[in-house]
C-alpha positions in Angstrom: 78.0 105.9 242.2 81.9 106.5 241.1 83.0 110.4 241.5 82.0 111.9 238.4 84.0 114.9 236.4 84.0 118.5 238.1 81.7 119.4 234.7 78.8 116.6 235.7 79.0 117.6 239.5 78.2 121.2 238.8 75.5 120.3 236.7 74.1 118.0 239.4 74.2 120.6 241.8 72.6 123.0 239.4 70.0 120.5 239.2 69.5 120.2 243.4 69.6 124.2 243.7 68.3 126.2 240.8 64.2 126.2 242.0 66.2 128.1 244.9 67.8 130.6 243.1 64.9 133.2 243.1 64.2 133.4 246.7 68.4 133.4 247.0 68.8 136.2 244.5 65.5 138.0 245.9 66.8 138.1 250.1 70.6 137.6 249.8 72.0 139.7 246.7 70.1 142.6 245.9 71.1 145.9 247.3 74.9 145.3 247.8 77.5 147.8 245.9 78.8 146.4 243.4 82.4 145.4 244.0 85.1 143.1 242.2 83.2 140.1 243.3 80.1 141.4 241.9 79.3 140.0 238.4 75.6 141.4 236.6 73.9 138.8 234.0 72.2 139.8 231.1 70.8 138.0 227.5 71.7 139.7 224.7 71.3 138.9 220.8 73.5 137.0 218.9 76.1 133.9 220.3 79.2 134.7 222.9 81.3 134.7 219.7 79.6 137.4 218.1 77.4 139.3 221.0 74.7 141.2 219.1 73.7 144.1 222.2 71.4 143.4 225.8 67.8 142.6 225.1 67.4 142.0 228.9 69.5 143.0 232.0 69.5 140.4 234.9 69.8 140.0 238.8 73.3 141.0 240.4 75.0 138.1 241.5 77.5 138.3 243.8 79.7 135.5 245.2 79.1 133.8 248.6 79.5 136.4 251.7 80.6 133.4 253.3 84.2 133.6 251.5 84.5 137.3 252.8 83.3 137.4 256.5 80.1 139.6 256.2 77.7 139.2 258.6 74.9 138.4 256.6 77.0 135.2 255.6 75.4 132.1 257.6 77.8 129.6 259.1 79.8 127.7 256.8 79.1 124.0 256.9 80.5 120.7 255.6 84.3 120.5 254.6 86.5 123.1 254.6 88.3 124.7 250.8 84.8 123.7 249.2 84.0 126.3 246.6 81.2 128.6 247.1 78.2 129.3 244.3 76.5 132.3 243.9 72.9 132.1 242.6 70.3 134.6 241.2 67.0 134.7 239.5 65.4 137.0 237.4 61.9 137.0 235.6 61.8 138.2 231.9 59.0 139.4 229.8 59.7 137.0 226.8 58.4 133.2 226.5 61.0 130.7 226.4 60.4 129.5 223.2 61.7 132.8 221.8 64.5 133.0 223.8 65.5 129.5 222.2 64.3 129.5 218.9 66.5 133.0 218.0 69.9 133.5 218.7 70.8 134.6 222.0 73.3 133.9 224.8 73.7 134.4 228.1 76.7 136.4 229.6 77.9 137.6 232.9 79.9 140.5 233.3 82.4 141.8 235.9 80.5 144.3 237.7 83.8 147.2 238.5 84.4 146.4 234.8 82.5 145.5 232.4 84.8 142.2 231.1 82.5 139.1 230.0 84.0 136.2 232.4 81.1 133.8 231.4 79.0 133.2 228.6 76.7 130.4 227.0 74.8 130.1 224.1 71.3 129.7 224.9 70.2 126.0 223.8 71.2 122.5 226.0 69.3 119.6 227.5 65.6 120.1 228.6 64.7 118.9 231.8 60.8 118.8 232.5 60.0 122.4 231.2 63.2 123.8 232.4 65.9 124.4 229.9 69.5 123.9 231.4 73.1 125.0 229.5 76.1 126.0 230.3 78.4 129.2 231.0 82.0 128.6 229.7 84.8 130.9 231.3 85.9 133.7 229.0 88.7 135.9 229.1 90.5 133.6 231.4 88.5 134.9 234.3 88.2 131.6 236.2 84.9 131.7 236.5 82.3 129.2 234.8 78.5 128.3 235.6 75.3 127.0 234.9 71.9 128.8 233.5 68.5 127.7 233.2 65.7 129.1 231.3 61.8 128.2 233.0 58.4 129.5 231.8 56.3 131.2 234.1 53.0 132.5 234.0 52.1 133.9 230.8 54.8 135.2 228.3 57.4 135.3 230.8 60.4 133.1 231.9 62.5 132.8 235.0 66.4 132.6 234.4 68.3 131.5 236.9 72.5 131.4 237.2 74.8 129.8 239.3 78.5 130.8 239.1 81.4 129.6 240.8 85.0 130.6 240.8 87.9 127.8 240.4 85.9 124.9 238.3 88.3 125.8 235.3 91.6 124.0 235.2 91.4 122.3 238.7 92.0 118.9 239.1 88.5 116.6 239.7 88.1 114.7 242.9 88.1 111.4 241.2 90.4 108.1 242.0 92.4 107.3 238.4 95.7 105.0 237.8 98.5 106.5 236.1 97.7 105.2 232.8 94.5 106.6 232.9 95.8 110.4 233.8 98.9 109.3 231.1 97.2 107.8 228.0 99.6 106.1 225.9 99.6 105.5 222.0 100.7 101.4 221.8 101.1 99.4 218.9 99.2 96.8 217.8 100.9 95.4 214.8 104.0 93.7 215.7 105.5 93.2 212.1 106.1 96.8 211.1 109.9 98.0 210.8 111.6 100.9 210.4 111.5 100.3 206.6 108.2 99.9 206.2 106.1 102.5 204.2 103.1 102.2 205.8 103.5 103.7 209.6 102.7 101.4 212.4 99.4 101.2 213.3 98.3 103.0 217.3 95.7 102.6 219.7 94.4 105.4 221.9 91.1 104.8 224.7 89.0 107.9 225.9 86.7 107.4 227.9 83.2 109.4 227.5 81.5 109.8 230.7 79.4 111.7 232.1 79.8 114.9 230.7 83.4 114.8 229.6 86.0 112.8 228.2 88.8 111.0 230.0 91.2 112.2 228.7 90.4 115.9 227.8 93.8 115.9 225.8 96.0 113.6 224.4 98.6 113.1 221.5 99.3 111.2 218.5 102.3 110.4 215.7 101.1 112.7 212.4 100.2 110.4 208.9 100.1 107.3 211.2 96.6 105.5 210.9 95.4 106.1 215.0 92.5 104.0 216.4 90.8 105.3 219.1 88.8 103.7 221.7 85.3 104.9 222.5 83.6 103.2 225.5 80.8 105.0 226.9 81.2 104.4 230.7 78.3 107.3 231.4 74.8 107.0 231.8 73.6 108.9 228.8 74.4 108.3 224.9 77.3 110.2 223.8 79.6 110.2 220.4 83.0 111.6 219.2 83.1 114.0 216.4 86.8 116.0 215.1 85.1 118.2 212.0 88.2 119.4 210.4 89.3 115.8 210.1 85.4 114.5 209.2 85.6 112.0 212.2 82.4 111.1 213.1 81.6 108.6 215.5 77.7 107.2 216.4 75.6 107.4 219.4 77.4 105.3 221.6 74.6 104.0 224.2 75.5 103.5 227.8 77.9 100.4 228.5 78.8 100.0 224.7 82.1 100.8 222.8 83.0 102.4 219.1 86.2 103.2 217.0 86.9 105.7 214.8 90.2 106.2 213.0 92.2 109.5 212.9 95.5 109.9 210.3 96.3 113.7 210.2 98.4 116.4 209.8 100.7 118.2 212.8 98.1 120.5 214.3 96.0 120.6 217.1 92.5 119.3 216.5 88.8 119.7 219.0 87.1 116.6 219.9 83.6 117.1 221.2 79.9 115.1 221.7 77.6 116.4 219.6 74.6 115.2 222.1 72.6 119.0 222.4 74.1 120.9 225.0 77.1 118.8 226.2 79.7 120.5 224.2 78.1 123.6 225.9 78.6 121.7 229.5 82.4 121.0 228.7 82.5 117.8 227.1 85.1 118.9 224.5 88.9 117.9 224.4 92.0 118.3 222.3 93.9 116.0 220.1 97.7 117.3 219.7 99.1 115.5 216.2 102.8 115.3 216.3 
């Protein structure tokens, strides 16, 4: 299988280590002073844009000794420079279903602090029984995760985090040509002059894959008619959807292609798949109208 974006490889590893996470949070993070590498969890009311006060308080979490030399570390294995994920679990006296059918998000906090560095709204993709979403950075902290939401016995759920500094902003291990990292508006009509009232038509690809877009940014001439490119080279169904500008793509299935048609004003415009939880796992980009 290609390399896939950094967003798609975290959420595959979320998927490979989350049933760990209790046992992790339970032997290898509890009992350590909190430090500025310690980050606490909690679900509180409301969404990350509008936090409405901590219903429950979770697990510490606390990034892998590994990066700082303590003995209770392990032995690092594999390549060197690969980034480290902290994990914990915590069990919560409230059923799932309530924790998704009323507003709530989950955040992670710095623990010297106080300063929210990760948040997600509470709602995503199910997997079996176990809910999975994810935890944007915030306040430029550089750190981003995932969270899951399980029932357990009775009334209660298990919620489980995984954060990891560094996924923001770095470059994904992935082989691309420069005209994929450089996309580049071209014309397609070759009569239009520089008299002509009607602006030259453009042509823009973006790839959707799994979860992002390829680009995550690009640009376009303002009042020109734009037609962009949609071929779904994931897995999954994805679409395209700019609200401001009421640009609304379909599902596009795995292997197939769509259009849609942007003519705007200068501004900067979000593009996003409206699939439940993959705007929430990062597949969101910006369109810069020039």
């Amino acid at each position: 299988m290609p390399p896939r974006s950094r967003t798609f490889r975290l959420i595959l590893t979320a998927v490979l280590v989350l049933s760990a996470a209790v046992a992790f949070s339970a032997t290898g993070l509890h009992g350590r002073a909190q430090g500025p590498e310690s980050f606490v969890g909690s679900i509180q009311q409301g969404t990350c844009e509008r936090l409405g006060g901590t219903v429950f308080d979770l697990a510490e979490i606390t990034l892998s000794a590994a990066t700082h030399g303590t003995p209770d570390a392990g032995n690092p294995v594999g390549l060197p420079g690969a980034v480290p994920v902290a994990a914990s679990g915590s069990a919560v006296d409230a059923s799932r279903d309530i924790l998704i059918d009323t507003p709530h998000a989950l955040v992670v906090s710095a623990g010297n602090d106080g300063m929210v560095v990760a948040c997600g709204n509470i709602g995503g993709v199910e997997s079996g029984d176990t809910l999975f979403f994810g935890l944007p950075e915030r306040n430029d902290s550089g750190y981003a995760g995932i969270g899951s939401l399980r029932p357990t016995n009775g009334d209660s759920t298990t919620i489980a985090i995984l954060l990891a500094e560094g996924l923001t902003g770095a470059p994904a291990v992935e082989v691309s040509t420069a005209a994929d990292a450089t996309p580049v508006a071209t014309p397609v009509e070759d009569g239009a002059t520089d008299g002509d009232d009607e602006a030259a038509a453009e042509e823009v690809t973006v790839e959707m894959v799994d979860i992002d877009f390829n680009p995550n940014e690009f640009s376009i001439p303002a009042n020109t008619d734009v037609t962009v490119h949609l071929p779904n080279l994931g897995e999954i169904v994805h679409n395209f959807h700019i609200d401001p500008l009421d640009v609304h793509s379909e599902d596009v299935e795995p292997g197939a292609e769509t259009t849609v048609t942007i003519n705007a004003e200068s501004g900067d415009y979000e593009y996003y798949c409206s699939i439940p939880g993959h705007r929430e796992a990062g597949m969101a980009g910006t369109v810069h109208v020039e």
